[in-house]
N, C-alpha and C positions, 0 to 999 in steps of 0.2 A: 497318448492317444489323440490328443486334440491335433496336437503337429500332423501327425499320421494322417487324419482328417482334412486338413488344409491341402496340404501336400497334393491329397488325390484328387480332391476339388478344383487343383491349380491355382489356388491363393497361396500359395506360401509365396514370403519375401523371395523377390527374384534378383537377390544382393545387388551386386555393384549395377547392370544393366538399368534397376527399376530404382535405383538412386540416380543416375545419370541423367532417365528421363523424368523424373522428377524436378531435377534442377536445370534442367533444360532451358524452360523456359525464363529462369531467372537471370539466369548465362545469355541469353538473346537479351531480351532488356538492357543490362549491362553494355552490351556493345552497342544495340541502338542509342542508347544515353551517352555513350563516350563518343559516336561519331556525330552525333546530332549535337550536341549541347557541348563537353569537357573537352575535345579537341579545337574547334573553332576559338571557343571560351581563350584556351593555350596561344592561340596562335593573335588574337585580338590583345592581349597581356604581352605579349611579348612585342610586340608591333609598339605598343604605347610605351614600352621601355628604353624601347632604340631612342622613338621621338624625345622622350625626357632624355635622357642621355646628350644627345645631337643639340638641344635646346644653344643659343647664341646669342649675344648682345644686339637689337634691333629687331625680333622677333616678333612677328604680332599674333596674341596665343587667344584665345580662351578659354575661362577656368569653369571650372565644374559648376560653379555656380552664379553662371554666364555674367561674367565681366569679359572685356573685351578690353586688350592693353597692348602695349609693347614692351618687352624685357629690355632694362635698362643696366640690372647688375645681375650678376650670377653667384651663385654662391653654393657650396655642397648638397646643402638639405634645403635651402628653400630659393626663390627667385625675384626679385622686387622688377613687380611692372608698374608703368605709368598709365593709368585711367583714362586719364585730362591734365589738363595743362597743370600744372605742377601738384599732381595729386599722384601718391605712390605708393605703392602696398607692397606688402611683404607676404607671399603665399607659397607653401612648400610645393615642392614639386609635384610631388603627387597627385597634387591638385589642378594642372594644366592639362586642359581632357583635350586640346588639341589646337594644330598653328590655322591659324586664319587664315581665309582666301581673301584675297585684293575684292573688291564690290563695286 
């Protein structure tokens, strides 16, 4: 009987259409967040990949947490730059957020 009573009222579940628009708006979101935020994000990530990759002997980088040097050895997993004058560090790649401009 209750069903019966919805039904005529026009509240009964209006299946997949009033599921659709339900999720609607969570569906919008999702795409405003993937074109605003997760795809640049991709494209910023991959950008910093090539530069590690690319990275060469005579390089002048700085690292994440801003030293300013020149790559003197290269090695798989990490880079040794030179600071100053014969002062040399060993930092992974990872860590090189990018090549310096000339100043």
């Amino acid at each position: 009987m209750y069903g019966v009573a919805l039904a005529a009222n026009g509240q009964a579940a209006s299946g997949v259409g009033g599921m659709f628009a339900t999720l609607m708006p969570f569906i919008l979101i999702f795409v405003i967040f993937y074109f605003l935020l997760i795809l640049p994000q991709r494209k910023k990530q991959k950008e910093h990949r090539q530069m590690i990759e690319n990275l060469k002997n005579g390089d002048k980088v700085i690292t994440t947490g801003g030293i300013y040097g020149t790559i003197t050895r290269l090695k798989k997993s990490y880079v040794e730059i030179e600071a100053a004058n014969q002062v040399r560090l060993r930092i992974q790649r990872g860590n090189i957020s990018g090549l310096r401009r000339e100043e």
